[in-house]
PASEBA-1860 file (N, C-alpha, C; in nm, 3 decimals):
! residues 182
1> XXXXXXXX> 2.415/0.014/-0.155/2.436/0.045/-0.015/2.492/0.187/-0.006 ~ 2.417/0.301/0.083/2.507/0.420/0.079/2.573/0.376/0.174 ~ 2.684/0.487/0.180/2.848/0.499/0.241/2.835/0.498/0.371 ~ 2.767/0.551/0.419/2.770/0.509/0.627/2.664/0.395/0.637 ~ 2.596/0.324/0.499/2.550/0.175/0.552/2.400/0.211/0.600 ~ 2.335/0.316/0.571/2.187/0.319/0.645/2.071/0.304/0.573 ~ 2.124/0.278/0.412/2.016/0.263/0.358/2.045/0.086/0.232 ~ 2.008/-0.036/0.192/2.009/-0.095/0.122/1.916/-0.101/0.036
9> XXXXXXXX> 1.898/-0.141/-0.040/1.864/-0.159/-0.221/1.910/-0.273/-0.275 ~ 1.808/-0.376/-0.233/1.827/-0.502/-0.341/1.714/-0.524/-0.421 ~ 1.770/-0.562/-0.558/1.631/-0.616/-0.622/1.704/-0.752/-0.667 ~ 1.546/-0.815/-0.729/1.551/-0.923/-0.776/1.483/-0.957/-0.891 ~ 1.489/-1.039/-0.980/1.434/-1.060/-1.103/1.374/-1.182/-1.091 ~ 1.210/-1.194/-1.129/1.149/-1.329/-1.121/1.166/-1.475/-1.256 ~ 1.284/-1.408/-1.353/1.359/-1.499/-1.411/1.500/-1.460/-1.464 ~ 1.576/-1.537/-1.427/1.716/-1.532/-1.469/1.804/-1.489/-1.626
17> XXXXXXXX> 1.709/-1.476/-1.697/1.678/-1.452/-1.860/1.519/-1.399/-1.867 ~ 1.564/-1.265/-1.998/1.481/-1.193/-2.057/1.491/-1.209/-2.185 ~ 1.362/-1.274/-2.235/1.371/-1.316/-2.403/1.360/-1.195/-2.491 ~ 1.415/-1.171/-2.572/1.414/-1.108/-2.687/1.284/-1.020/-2.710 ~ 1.199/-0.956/-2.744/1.062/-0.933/-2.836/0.962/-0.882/-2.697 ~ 0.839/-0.905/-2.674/0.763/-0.879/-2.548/0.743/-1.014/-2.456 ~ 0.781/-0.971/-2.374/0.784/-1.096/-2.217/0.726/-0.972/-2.107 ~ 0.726/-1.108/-2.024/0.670/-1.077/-1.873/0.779/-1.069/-1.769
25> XXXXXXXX> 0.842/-1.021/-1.737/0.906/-1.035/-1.617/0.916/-0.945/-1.478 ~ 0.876/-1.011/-1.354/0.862/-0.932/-1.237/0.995/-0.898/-1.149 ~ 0.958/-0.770/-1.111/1.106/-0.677/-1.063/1.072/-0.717/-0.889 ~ 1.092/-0.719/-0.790/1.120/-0.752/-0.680/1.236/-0.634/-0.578 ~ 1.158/-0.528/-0.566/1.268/-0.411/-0.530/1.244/-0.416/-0.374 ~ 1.349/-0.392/-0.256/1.341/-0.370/-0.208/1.422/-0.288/-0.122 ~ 1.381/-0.211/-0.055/1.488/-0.066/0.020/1.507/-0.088/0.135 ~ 1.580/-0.072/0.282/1.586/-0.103/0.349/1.632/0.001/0.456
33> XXXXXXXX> 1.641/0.041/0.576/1.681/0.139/0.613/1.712/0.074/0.810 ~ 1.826/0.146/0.766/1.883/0.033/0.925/1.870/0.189/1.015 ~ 1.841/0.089/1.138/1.843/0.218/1.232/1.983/0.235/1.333 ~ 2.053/0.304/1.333/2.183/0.355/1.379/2.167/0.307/1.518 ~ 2.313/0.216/1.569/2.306/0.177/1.680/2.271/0.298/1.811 ~ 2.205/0.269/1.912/2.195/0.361/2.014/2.059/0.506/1.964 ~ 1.972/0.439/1.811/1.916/0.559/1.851/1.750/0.492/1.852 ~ 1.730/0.416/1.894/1.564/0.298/1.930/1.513/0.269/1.794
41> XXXXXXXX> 1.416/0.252/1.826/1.308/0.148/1.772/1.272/0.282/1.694 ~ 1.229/0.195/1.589/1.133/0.331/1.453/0.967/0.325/1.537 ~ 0.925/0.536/1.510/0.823/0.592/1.526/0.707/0.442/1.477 ~ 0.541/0.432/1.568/0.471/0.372/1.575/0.411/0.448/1.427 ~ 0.344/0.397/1.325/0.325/0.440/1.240/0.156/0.435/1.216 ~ 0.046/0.486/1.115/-0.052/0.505/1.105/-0.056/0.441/0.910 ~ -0.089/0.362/0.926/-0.108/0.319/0.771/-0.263/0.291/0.733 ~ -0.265/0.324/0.581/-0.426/0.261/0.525/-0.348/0.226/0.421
49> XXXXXXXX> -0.411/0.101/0.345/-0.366/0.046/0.211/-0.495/-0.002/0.116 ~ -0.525/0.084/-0.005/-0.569/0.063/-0.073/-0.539/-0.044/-0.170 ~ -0.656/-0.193/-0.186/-0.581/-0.292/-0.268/-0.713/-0.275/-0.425 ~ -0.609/-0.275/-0.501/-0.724/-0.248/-0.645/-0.715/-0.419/-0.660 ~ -0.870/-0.466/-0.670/-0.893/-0.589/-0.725/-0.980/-0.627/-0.860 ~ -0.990/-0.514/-0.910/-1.013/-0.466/-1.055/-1.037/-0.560/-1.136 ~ -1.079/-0.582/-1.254/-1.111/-0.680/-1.376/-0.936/-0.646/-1.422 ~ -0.880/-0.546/-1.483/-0.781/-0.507/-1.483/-0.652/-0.544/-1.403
57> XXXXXXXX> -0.671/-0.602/-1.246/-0.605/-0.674/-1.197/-0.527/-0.821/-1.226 ~ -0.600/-0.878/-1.340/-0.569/-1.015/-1.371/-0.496/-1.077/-1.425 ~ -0.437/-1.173/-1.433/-0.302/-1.212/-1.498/-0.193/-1.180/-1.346 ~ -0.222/-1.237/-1.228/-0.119/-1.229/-1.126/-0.103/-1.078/-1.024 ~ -0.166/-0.966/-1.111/-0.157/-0.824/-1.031/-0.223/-0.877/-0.895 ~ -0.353/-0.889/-0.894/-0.397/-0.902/-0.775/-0.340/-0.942/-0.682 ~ -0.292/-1.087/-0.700/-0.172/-1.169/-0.620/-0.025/-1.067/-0.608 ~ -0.007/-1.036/-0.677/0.102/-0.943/-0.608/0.072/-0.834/-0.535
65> XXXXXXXX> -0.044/-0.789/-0.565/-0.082/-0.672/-0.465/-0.094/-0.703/-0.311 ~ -0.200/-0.844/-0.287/-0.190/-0.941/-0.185/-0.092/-0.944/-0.084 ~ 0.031/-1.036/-0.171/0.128/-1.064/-0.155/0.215/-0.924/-0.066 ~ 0.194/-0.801/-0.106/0.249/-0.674/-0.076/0.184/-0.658/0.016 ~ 0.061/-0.651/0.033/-0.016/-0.637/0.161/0.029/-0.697/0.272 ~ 0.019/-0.835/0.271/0.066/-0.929/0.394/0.177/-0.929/0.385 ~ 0.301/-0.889/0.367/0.422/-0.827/0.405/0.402/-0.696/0.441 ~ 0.310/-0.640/0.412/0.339/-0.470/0.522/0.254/-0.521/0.660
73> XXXXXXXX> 0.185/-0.625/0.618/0.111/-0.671/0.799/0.193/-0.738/0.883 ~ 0.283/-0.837/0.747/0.380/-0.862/0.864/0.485/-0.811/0.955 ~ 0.467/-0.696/0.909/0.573/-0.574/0.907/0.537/-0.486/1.045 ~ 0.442/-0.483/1.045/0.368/-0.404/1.136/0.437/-0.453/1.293 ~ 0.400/-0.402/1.388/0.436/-0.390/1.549/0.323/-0.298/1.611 ~ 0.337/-0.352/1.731/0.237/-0.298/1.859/0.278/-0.171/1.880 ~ 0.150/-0.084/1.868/0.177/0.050/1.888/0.127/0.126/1.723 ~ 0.106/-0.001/1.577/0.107/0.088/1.444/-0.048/0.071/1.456
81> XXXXXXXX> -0.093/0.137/1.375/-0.281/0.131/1.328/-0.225/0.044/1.185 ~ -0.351/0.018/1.124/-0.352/0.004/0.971/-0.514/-0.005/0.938 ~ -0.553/0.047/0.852/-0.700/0.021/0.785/-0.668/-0.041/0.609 ~ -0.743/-0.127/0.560/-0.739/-0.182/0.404/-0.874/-0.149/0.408 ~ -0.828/-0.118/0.251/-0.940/-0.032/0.142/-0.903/-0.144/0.028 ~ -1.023/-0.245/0.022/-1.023/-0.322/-0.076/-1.135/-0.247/-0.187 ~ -1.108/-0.217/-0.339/-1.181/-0.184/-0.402/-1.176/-0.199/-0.530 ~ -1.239/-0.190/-0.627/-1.334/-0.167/-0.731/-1.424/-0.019/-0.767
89> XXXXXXXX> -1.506/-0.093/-0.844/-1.601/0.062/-0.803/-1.666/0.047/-0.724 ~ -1.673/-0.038/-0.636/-1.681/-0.073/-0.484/-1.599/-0.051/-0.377 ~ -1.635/0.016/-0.278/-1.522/-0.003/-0.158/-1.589/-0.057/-0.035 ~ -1.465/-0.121/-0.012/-1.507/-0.221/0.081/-1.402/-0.223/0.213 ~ -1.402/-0.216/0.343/-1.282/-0.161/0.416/-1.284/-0.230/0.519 ~ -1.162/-0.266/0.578/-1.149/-0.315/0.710/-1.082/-0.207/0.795 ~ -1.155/-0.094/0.923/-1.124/-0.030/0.956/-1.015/-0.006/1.032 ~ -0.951/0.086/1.021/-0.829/0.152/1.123/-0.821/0.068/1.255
97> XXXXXXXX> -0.704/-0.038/1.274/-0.692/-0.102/1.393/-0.573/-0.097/1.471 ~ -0.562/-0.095/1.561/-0.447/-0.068/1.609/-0.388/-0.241/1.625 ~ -0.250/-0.274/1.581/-0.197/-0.384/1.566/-0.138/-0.437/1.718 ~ -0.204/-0.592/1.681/-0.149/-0.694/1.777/-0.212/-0.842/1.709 ~ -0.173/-0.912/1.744/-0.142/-1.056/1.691/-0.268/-1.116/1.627 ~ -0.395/-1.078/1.736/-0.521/-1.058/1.668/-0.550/-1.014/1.563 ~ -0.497/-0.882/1.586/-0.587/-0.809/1.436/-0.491/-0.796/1.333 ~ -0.366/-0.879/1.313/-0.289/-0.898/1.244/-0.337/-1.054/1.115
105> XXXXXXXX> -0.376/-1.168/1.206/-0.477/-1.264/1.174/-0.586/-1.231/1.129 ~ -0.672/-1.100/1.199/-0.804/-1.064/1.073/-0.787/-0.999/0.958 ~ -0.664/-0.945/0.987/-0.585/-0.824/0.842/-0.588/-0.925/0.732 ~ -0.528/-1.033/0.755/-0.441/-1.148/0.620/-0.575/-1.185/0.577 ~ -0.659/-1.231/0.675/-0.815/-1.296/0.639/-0.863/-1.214/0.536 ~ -0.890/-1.070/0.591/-0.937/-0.962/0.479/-0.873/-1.023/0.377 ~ -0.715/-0.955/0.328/-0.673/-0.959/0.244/-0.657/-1.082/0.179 ~ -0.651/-1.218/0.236/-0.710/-1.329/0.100/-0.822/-1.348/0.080
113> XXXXXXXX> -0.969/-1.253/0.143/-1.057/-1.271/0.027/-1.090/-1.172/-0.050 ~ -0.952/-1.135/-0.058/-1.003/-1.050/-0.202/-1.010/-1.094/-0.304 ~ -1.110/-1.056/-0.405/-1.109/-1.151/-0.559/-1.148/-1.028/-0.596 ~ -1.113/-1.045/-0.808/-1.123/-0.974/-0.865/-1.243/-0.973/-0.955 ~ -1.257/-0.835/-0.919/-1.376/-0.794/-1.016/-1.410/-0.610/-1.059 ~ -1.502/-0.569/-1.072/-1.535/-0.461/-1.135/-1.432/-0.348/-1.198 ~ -1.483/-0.254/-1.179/-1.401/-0.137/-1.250/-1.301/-0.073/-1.150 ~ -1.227/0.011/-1.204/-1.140/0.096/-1.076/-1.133/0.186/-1.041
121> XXXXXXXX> -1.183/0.239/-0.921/-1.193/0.365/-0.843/-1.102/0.399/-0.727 ~ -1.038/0.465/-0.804/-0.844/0.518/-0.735/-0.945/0.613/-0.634 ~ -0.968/0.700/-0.667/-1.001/0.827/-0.608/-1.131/0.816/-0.457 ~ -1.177/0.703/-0.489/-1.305/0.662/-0.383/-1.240/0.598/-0.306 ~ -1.127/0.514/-0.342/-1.066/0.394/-0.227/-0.921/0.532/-0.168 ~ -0.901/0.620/-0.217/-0.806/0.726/-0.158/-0.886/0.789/-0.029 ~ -1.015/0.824/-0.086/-1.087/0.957/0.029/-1.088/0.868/0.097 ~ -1.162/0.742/0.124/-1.170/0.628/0.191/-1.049/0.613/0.245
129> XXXXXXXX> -0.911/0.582/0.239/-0.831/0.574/0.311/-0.807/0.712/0.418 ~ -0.771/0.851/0.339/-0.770/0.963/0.414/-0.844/0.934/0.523 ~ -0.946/0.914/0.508/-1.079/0.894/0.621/-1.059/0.850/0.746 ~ -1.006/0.678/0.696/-0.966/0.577/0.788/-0.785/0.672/0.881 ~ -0.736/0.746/0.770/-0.614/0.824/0.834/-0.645/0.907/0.938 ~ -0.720/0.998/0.903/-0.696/1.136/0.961/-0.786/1.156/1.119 ~ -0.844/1.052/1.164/-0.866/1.070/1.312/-0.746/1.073/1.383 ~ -0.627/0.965/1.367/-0.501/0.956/1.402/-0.396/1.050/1.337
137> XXXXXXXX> -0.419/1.065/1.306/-0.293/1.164/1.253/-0.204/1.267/1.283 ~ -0.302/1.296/1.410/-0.226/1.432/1.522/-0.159/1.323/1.536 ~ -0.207/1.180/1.602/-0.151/1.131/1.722/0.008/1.036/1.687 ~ 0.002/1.049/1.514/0.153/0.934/1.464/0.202/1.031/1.404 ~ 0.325/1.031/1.447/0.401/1.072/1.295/0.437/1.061/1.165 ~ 0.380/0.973/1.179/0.386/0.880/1.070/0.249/0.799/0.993 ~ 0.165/0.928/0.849/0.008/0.823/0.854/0.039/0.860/0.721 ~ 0.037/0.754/0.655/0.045/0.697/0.509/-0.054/0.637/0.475
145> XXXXXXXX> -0.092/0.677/0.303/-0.198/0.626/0.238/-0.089/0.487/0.107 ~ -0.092/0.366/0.140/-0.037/0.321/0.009/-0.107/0.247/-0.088 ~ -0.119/0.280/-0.177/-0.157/0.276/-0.296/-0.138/0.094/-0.403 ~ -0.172/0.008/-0.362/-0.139/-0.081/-0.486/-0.218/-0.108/-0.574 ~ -0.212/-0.089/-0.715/-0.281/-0.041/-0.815/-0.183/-0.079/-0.931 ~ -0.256/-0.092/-1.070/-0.177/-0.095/-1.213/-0.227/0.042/-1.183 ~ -0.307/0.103/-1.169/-0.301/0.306/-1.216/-0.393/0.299/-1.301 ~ -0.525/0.247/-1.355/-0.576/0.236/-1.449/-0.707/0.292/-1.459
153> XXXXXXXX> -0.740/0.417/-1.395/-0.881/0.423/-1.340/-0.971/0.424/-1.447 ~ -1.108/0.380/-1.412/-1.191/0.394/-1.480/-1.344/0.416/-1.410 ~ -1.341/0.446/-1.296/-1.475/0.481/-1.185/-1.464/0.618/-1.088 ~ -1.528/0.691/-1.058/-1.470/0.800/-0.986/-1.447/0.884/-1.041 ~ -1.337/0.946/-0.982/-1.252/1.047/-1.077/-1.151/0.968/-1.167 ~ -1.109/1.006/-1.266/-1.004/0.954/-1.349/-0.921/1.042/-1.436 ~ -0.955/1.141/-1.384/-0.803/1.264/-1.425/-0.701/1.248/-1.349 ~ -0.611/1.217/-1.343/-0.493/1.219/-1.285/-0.437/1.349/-1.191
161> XXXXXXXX> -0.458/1.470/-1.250/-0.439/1.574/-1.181/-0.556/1.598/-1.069 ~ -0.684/1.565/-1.080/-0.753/1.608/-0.991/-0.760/1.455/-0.883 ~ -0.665/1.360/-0.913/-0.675/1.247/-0.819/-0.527/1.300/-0.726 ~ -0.397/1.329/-0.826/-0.346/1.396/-0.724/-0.337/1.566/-0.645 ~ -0.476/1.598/-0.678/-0.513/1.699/-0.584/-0.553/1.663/-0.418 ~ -0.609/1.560/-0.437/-0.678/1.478/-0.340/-0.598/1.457/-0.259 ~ -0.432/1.376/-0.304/-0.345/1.336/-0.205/-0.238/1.455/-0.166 ~ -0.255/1.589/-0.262/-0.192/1.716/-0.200/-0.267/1.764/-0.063
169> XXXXXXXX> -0.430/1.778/-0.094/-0.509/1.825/0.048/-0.480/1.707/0.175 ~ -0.480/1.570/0.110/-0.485/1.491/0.229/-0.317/1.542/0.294 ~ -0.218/1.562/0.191/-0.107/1.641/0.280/-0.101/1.774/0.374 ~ -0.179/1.824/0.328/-0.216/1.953/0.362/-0.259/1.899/0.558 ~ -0.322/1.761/0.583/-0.429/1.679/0.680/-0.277/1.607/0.746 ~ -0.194/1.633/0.740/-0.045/1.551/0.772/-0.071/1.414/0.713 ~ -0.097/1.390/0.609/-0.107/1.217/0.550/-0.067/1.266/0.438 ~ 0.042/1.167/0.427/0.125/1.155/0.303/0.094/1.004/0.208
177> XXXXXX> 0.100/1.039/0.085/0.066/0.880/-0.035/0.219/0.860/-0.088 ~ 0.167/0.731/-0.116/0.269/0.662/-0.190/0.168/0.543/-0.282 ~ 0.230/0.547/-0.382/0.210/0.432/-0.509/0.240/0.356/-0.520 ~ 0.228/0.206/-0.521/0.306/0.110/-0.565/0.263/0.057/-0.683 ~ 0.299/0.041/-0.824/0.239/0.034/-0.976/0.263/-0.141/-0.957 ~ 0.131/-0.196/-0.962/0.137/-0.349/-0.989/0.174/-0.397/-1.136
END
C-alpha cells in the first residue's frame, strides 16, 4: 500500500507450498488504484485485447488468458469500447464495441470459444488490435493494446525488436501496449 493509500498490491499464490526441484505454481497479482474522494469516476477508456490460443497455450495458459479477459469485461462500464483479437496464425476478431450489458454478454461468448490451436502471431494480432484502436483514439484518453500471451512467437514477425517497433509507432498513434506473460 503506498503512504496516502492510492495505490494497492496484493498477490496471491495458487498453492500454499512450493516443492523443492521444478513445480508449477501460479502468481495471482493484482494492483489497484483508488480514486481520491471528490475527484469522479475514472476516464471512459478504449481497449483491444489480444488472446494467444496457440498450440503453445496448453497446459491451463489459455484458461488463464480467458479467465483475464472476462475480468477486464467485467471491468468495463458504459461509455469504454473494447475489441478481442483472438489468434494464432490466424486472426480472428470481435470488433471495437462500445460497452453495455449486451455487448458485454457477446464479449464472454467470444471469449469462451476460444480453443487452442495453431502457431503464434504476436505481431498480426498487434496491427490488428492498433486497427480496432486507432479510429477512437482522438476520442479516449485512454486506448490500450493488452497483450495475453506466453511471448512465444512463431508466425509473422518474430524478432522482438521489430515487434516492439510496432507498439512504439502505434504510440507514436496515442495507443499505448501492455503485456501480460501467461
Amino acid at each position: 500500500v503506498s503512504s496516502n493509500g492510492v495505490l494497492t498490491l496484493t498477490a496471491d499464490l495458487s498453492s500454499g507450498r512450493v516443492l523443492a526441484g521444478i513445480s508449477l505454481v501460479y502468481a495471482k497479482v493484482d494492483l489497484r488504484a483508488h480514486t481520491p474522494e471528490g475527484t469522479g469516476a475514472r476516464l471512459p477508456v478504449n481497449l483491444a485485447v489480444p488472446i494467444d490460443h496457440s498450440g503453445s497455450m496448453s497446459n491451463g495458459k489459455r484458461e488463464q488468458a480467458k479467465r483475464a479477459a472476462n475480468s477486464m469485461v467485467d471491468a468495463l462500464r458504459v461509455g469504454d469500447r473494447l475489441a478481442i483479437i483472438a489468434f494464432d496464425d490466424n486472426i480472428t476478431t470481435f470488433p471495437s464495441t462500445a460497452v453495455d450489458e449486451g455487448s458485454k454478454l457477446r464479449m464472454h461468448q467470444f471469449i469462451d470459444h476460444i480453443y487452442e490451436q495453431g502457431s503464434t502471431n504476436i505481431s498480426g494480432a498487434l496491427e490488428q488490435a492498433y486497427a480496432e484502436l486507432r479510429p477512437w483514439a482522438r476520442e479516449y484518453k485512454v486506448s490500450r493494446a493488452v497483450l495475453l500471451s506466453d511471448g512465444q512467437p512463431t508466425a509473422g514477425i518474430t524478432d522482438p525488436q521489430q515487434i516492439a517497433q510496432l507498439a512504439q509507432r502505434s504510440r507514436e498513434q496515442r495507443i499505448s501496449s501492455s503485456a501480460l506473460g501467461i
